[in-house]
BAFILUM-718100 format. One record per residue (C-alpha): x, y, z; chain. Coordinates in steps of 0.05 Angstrom, whole numbers, plus 32768, in hexadecimal, padded with zeros to 4 digits. Layout:
BAFILUM-718100
<<X; Y; Z>; "A">
...
***
This chain:
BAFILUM-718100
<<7D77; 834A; 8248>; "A">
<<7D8F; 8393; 8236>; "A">
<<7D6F; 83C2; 8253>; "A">
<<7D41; 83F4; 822A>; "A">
<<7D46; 842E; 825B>; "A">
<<7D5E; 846B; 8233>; "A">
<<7DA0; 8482; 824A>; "A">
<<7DE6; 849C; 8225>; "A">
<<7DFB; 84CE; 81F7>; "A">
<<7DE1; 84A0; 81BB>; "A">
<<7DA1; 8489; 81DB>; "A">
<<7D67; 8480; 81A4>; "A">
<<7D9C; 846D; 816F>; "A">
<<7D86; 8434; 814E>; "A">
<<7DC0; 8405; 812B>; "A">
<<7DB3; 83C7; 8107>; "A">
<<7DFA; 839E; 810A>; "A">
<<7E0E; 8375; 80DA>; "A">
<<7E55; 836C; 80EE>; "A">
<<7E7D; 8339; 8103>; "A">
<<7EC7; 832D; 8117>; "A">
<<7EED; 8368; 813B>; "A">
<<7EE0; 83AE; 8112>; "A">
<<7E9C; 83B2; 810F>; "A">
<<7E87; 8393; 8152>; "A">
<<7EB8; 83BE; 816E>; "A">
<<7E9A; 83FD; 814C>; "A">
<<7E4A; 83E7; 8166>; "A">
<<7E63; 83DE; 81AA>; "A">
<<7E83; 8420; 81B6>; "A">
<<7E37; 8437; 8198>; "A">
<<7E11; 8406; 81C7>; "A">
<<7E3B; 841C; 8205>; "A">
<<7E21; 845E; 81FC>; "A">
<<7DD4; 8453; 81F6>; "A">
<<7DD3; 8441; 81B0>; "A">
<<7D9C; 8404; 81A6>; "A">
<<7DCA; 83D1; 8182>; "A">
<<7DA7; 8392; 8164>; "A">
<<7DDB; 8361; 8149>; "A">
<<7DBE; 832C; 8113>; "A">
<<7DF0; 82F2; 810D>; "A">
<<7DEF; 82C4; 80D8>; "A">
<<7DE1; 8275; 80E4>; "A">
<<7E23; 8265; 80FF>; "A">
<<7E2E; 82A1; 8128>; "A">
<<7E63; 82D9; 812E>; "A">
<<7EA0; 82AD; 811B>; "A">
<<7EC2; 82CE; 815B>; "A">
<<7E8D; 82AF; 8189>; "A">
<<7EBB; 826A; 8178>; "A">
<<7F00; 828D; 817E>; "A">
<<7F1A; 827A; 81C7>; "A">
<<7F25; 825D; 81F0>; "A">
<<7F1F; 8276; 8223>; "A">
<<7ED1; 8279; 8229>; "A">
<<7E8E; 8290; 8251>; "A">
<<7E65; 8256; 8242>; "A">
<<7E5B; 824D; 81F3>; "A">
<<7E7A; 8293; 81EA>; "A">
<<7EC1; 82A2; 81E0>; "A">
<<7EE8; 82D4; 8202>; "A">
<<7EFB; 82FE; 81B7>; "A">
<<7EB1; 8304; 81AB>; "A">
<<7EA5; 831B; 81FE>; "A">
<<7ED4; 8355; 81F4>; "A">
<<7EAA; 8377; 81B7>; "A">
<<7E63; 8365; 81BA>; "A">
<<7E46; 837B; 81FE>; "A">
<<7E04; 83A7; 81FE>; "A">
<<7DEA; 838B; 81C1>; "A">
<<7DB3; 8364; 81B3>; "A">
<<7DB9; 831E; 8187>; "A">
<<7D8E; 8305; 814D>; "A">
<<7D9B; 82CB; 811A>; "A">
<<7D86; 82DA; 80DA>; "A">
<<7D9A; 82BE; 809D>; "A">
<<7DA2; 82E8; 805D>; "A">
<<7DB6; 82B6; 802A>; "A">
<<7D71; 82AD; 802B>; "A">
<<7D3D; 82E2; 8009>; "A">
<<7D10; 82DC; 8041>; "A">
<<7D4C; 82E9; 8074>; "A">
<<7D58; 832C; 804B>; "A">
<<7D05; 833F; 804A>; "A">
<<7D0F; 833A; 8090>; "A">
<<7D4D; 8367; 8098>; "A">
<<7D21; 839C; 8070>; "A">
<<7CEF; 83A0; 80A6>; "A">
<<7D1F; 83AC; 80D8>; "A">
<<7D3D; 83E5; 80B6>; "A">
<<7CFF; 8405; 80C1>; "A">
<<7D0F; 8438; 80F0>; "A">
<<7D59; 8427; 80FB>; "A">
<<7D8C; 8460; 80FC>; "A">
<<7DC7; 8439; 80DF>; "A">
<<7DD8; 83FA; 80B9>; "A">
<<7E1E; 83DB; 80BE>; "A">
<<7E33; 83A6; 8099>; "A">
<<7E85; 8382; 8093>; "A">
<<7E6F; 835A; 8059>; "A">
<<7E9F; 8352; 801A>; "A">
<<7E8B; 8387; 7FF2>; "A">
<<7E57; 8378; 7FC0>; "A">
<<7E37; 8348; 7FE6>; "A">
<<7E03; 8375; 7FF8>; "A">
<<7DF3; 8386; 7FB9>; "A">
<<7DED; 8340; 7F9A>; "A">
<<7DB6; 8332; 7FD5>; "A">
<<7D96; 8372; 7FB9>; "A">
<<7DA7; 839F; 7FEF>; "A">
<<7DD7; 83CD; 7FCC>; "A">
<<7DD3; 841A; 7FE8>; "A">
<<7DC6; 8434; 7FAB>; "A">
<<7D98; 840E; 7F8E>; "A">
<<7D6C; 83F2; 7FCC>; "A">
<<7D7F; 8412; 8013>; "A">
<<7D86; 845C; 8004>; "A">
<<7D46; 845E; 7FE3>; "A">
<<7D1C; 8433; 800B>; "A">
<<7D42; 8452; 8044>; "A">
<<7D59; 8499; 803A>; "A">
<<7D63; 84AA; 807D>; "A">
<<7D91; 8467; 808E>; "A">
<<7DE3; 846B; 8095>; "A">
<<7DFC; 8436; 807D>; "A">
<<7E3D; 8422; 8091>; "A">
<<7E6D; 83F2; 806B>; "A">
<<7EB3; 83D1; 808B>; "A">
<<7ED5; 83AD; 805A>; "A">
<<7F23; 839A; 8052>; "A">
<<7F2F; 83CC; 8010>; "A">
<<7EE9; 83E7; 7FFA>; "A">
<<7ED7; 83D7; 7FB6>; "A">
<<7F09; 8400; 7F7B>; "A">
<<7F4F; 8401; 7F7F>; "A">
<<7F88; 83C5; 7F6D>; "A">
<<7F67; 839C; 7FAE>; "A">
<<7F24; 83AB; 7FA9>; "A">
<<7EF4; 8376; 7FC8>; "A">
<<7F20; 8359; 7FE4>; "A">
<<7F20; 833C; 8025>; "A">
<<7F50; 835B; 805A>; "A">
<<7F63; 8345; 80A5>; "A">
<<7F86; 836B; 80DA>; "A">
<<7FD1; 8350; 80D7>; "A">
<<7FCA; 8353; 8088>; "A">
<<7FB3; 839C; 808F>; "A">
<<7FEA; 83A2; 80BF>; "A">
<<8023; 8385; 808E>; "A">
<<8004; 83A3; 804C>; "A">
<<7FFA; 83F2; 806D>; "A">
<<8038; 83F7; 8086>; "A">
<<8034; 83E9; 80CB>; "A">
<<8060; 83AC; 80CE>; "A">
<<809F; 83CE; 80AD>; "A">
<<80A1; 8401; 80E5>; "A">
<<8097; 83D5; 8121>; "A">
<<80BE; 83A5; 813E>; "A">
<<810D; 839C; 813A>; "A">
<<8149; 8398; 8112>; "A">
<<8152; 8351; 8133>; "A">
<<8104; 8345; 8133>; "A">
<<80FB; 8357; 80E6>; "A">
<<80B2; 8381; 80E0>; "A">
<<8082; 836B; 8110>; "A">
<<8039; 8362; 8117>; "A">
<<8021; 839F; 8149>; "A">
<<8003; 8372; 8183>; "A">
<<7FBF; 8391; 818A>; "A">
<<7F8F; 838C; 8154>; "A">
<<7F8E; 83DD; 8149>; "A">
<<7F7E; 83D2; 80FF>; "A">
<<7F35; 83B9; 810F>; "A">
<<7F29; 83DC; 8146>; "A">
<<7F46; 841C; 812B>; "A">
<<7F1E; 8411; 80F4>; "A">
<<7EDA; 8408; 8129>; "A">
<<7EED; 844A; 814A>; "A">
<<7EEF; 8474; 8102>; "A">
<<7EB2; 844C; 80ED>; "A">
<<7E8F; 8463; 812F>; "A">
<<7EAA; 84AC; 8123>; "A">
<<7E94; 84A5; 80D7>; "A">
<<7E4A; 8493; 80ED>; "A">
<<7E42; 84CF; 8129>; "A">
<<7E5B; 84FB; 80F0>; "A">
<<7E1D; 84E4; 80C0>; "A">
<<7DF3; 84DE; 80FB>; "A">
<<7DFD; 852A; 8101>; "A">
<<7DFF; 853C; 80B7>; "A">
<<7DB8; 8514; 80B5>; "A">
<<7D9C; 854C; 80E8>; "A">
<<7DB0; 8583; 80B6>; "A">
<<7D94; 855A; 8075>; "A">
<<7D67; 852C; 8085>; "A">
<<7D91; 84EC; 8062>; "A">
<<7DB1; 84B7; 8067>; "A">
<<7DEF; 84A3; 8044>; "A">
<<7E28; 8464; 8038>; "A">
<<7E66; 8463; 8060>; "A">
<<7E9C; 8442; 8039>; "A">
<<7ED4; 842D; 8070>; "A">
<<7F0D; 8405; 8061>; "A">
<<7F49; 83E0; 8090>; "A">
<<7F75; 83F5; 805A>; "A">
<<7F62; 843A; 805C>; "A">
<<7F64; 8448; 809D>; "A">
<<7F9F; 841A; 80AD>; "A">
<<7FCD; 8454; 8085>; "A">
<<7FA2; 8483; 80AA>; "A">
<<7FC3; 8470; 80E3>; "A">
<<800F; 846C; 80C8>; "A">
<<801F; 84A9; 80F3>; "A">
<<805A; 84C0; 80FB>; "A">
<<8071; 8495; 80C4>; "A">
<<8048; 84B0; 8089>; "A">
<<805C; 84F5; 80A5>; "A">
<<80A2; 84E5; 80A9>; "A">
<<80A5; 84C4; 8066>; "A">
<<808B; 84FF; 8047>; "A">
<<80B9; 8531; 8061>; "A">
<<80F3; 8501; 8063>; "A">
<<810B; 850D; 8023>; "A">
<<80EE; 84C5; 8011>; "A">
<<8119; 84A8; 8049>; "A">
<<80EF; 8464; 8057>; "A">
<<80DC; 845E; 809B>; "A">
<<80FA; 841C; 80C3>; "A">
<<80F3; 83F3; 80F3>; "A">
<<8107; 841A; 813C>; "A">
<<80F0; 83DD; 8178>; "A">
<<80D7; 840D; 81B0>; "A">
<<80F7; 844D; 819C>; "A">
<<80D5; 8485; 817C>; "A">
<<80EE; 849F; 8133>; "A">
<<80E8; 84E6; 814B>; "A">
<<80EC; 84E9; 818F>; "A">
<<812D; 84D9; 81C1>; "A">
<<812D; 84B5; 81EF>; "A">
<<80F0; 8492; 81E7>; "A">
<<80F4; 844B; 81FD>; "A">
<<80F6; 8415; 8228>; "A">
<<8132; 8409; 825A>; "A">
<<813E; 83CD; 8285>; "A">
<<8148; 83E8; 82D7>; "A">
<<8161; 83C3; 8313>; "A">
<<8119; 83AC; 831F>; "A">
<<80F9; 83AB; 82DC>; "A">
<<80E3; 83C3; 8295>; "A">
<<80C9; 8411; 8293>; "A">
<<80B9; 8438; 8257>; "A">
<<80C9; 847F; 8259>; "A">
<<80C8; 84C1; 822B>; "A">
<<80F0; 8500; 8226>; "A">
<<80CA; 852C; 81F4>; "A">
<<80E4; 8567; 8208>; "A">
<<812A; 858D; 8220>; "A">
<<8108; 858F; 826A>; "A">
<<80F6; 854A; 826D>; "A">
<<8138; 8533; 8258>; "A">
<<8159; 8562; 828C>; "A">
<<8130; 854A; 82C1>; "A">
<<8139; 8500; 82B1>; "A">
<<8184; 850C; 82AD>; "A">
<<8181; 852D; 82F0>; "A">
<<815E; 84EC; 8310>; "A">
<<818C; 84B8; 82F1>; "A">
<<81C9; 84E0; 8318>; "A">
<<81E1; 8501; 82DC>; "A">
<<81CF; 8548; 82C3>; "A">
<<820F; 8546; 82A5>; "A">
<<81E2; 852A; 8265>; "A">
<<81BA; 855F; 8256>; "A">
<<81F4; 8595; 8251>; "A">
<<8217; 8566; 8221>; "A">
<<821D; 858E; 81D9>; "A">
<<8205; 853D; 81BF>; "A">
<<81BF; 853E; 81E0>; "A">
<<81AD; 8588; 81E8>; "A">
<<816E; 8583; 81C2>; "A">
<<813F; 855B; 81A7>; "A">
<<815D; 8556; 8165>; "A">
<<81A6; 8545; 8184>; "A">
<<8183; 8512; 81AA>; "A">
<<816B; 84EC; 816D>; "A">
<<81A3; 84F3; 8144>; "A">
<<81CD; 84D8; 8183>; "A">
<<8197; 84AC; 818F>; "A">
<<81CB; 8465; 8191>; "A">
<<8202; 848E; 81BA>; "A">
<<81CB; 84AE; 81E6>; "A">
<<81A2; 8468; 81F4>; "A">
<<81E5; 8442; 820A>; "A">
<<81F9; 846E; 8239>; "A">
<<81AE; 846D; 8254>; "A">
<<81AA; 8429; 8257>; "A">
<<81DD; 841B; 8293>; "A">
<<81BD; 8453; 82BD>; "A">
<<8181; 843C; 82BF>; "A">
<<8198; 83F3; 82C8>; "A">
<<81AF; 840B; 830C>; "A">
<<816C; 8434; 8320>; "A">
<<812B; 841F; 8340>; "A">
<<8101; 8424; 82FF>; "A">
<<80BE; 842C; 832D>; "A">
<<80D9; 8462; 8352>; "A">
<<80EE; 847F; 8319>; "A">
<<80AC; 847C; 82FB>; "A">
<<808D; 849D; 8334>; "A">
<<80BA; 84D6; 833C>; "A">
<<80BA; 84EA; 82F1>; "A">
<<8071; 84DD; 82EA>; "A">
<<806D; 8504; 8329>; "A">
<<8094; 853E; 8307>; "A">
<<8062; 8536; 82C8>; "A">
<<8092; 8512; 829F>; "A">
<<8078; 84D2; 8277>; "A">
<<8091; 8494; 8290>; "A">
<<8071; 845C; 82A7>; "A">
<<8085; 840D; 82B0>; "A">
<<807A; 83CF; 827F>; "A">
<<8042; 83AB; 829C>; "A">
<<8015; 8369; 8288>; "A">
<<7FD2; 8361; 827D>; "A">
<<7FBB; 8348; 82C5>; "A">
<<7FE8; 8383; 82E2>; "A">
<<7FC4; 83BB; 82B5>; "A">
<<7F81; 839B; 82C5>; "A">
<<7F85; 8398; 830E>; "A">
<<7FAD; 83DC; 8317>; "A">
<<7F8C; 8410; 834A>; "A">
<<7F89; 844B; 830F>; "A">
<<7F61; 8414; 82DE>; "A">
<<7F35; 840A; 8310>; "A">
<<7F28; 8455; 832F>; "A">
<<7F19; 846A; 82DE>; "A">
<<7EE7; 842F; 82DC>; "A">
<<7F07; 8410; 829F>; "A">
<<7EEF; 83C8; 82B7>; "A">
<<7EA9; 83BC; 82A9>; "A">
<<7E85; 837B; 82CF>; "A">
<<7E4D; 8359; 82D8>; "A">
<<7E41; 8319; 82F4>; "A">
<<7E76; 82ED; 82C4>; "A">
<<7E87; 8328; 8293>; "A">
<<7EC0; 8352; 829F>; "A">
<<7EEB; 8379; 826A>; "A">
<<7EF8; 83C0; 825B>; "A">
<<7ECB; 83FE; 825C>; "A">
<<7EC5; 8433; 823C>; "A">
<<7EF0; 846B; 8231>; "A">
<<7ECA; 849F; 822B>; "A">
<<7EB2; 84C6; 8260>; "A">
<<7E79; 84E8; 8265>; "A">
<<7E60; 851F; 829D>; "A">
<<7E17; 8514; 8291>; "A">
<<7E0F; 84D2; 8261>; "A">
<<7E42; 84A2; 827A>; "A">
<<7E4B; 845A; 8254>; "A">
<<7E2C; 841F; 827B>; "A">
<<7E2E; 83D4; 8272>; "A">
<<7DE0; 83CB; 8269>; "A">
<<7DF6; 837B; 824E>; "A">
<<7E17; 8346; 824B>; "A">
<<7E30; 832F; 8206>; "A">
<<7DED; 8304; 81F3>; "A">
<<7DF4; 82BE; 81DD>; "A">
<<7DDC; 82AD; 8197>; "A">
<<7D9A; 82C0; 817C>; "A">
<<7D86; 82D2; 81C6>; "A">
<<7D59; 830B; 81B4>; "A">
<<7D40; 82F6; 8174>; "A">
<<7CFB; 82EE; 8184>; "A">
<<7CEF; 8328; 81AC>; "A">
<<7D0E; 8354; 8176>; "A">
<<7CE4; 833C; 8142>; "A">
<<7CAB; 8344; 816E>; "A">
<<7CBC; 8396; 8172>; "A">
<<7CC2; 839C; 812B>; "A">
<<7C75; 837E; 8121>; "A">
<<7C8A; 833B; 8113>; "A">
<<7C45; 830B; 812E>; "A">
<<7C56; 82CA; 8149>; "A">
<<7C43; 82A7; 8114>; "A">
<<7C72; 82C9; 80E8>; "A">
<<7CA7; 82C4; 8116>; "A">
<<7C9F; 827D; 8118>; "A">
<<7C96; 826C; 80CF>; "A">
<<7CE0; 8287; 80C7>; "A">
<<7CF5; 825D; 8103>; "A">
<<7CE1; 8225; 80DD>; "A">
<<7D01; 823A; 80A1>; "A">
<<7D40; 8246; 80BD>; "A">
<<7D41; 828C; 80B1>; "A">
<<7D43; 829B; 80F0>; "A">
<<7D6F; 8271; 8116>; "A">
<<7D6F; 826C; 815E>; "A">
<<7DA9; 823B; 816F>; "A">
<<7DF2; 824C; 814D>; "A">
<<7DFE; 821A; 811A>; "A">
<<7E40; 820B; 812D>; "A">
<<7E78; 81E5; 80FC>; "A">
<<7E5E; 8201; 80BE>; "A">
***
């Protein structure tokens, strides 16, 4: 069970979660890690992610593990008018709503903002993730990470020449869009302390997928409508910037500045480099950036990459070497930050952020379905008869219907 102790920099906050998939979940977690109280109503058959692995704790897949701990679970079905009554109660009291249903769904059930929540509620946020919002050429429709990806931009600028444009291999479209809904509800949190209401948080993958088009959008727009392309590892405005193959393996490394470059000249035996009229700054670097990369490119094939590492990381120059996922998540630095949370079976990334006085903590698990639905209703003055009567009506369910 999670624990009800007060603690965190969001303690008190009260979230009803709707969500399911990546964004949203995403978004209430980095909430619940910090004290916020997080009560996540599933639908009959579940967060769809709790069936996406394996691998697998148990009945629970490892995609819905990685986004759902320090939450508590409800089923709760709101097809059904009763299912939505009961939603209403809960709101009583709650800070913030958020929903990742196709937009206008909420409305048809009679839950619109408008109409229903902010005046039955005027002090709720109400938070909506959706793949386009509502207006515009793809409005309601719905959108998904890698179609985000390929639609916004992103895949035209990574990957390259010999890949063709690339899906980026983290899923930074939903969870880019969690982080700016979590920003987005802080920010109405603390507008609410000055007025005293509520108010809708329209957030879109689309939107915030060409948010993040930086340097690109930048570029584009000062690039005298030169189309950005497709660059591999390499940076469009930066030289070098990329990955080189040593003597005893892959390291990334970065020159953004005349001193770095000097210095890294100076460890690869030839300072010669930086004196040459080709590469003397920045600029030269990336307009030579072809002529400049294959002379690299031998050089570092005959240095000791980790070595190399050290000493220009030692000097306070970026570079660092390609690692895999079991290397990164056993590495001394991942563990002296504490960026492995465990527990018994559960062990994935913490937080981030780092508080002096209100650190994070892992106060649960990731619950199985419907675990807490019972006790939840019971705090929001549900009787036992009640909560029984939607038991039997399959409002409230308490096993995942799974297949459906």
């Amino acid at each position: 069970m999670i624990s009800q102790t007060p603690f965190g920099a969001l303690a008190g906050l009260k979230v009803i979660d709707l969500t399911r998939v990546l964004g949203g979940p995403f978004c209430t977690q980095v909430l619940g890690d910090h004290g916020a109280e997080i009560t996540k109503l599933e639908p009959p058959q579940g967060d769809e992610t709790r069936d996406w692995g394996p691998p697998s704790h148990g009945d629970i897949a490892s995609y819905y593990v990685g986004v759902n701990r320090n939450k508590r679970s409800m089923g709760l079905d709101l097809s059904k008018p009763e299912g939505r009554e009961v939603l209403l109660r809960m709101l009583e009291g709650a800070d913030v709503l958020i929903e990742n249903f196709k937009p206008g769904t909420m409305e048809k059930w009679g839950l619109g903002y408008s109409e229903v929540i902010s005046e039955r509620f005027p002090a709720l946020i109400h938070a909506r993730i959706s793949g386009f919002g509502d207006d515009g050429p793809y409005g309601g429709f719905p959108g998904y990470d890698a179609i985000i990806q390929a639609m916004a931009g992103w895949f035209s600028v990574n990957g390259t020449p010999q890949s063709g444009p690339t899906r980026c291999g983290v899923p930074m479209v939903d969870m880019g869009t969690g982080l700016y809904t979590a920003i987005a509800i802080l920010m109405a949190v603390i507008e609410r302390g000055r007025s005293g209401l509520g108010q809708y948080i329209d957030m879109t993958l689309y939107d915030c997928a060409v948010s993040l088009m930086h340097p690109h959008a930048a570029n584009f727009f000062l690039g005298d409508g030169a189309i950005p392309a497709l660059t591999g590892n390499q940076h469009p405005n930066i030289s070098p910037y990329d990955k080189f193959t040593t003597r005893n393996g892959e390291i990334f490394l970065g020159a953004g500045n005349n001193r770095a470059f000097k210095r890294l000249c100076t460890e690869l035996g030839a300072p010669e480099l930086a004196e040459d009229p080709r590469f003397i700054t920045n600029q030269d670097r990336v307009v030579n950036r072809d002529t400049l990369t294959g002379i690299l490119k031998p050089l570092m094939a005959k240095a000791d990459g980790f070595a190399l590492c050290d000493k220009l990381l030692k000097a306070g120059l970026p570079a660092g070497p390609v690692r895999n996922t079991k290397e990164v998540m056993e590495h001394p630095q991942t563990r002296q930050r504490e960026m492995i949370w465990s527990r018994d079976w559960y062990h994935n990334p913490g937080t981030p952020i780092k508080f002096s006085r209100t650190p994070g903590q892992l106060r649960s698990t990731p619950p199985e379905y419907a675990r807490d639905s019972r006790e939840l209703l019971s705090e929001h003055g549900f009787s036992d008869g009640e909560i029984q009567k939607l038991v039997d009506l399959g409002i409230l369910p308490l096993t995942q219907k799974r297949g459906t």
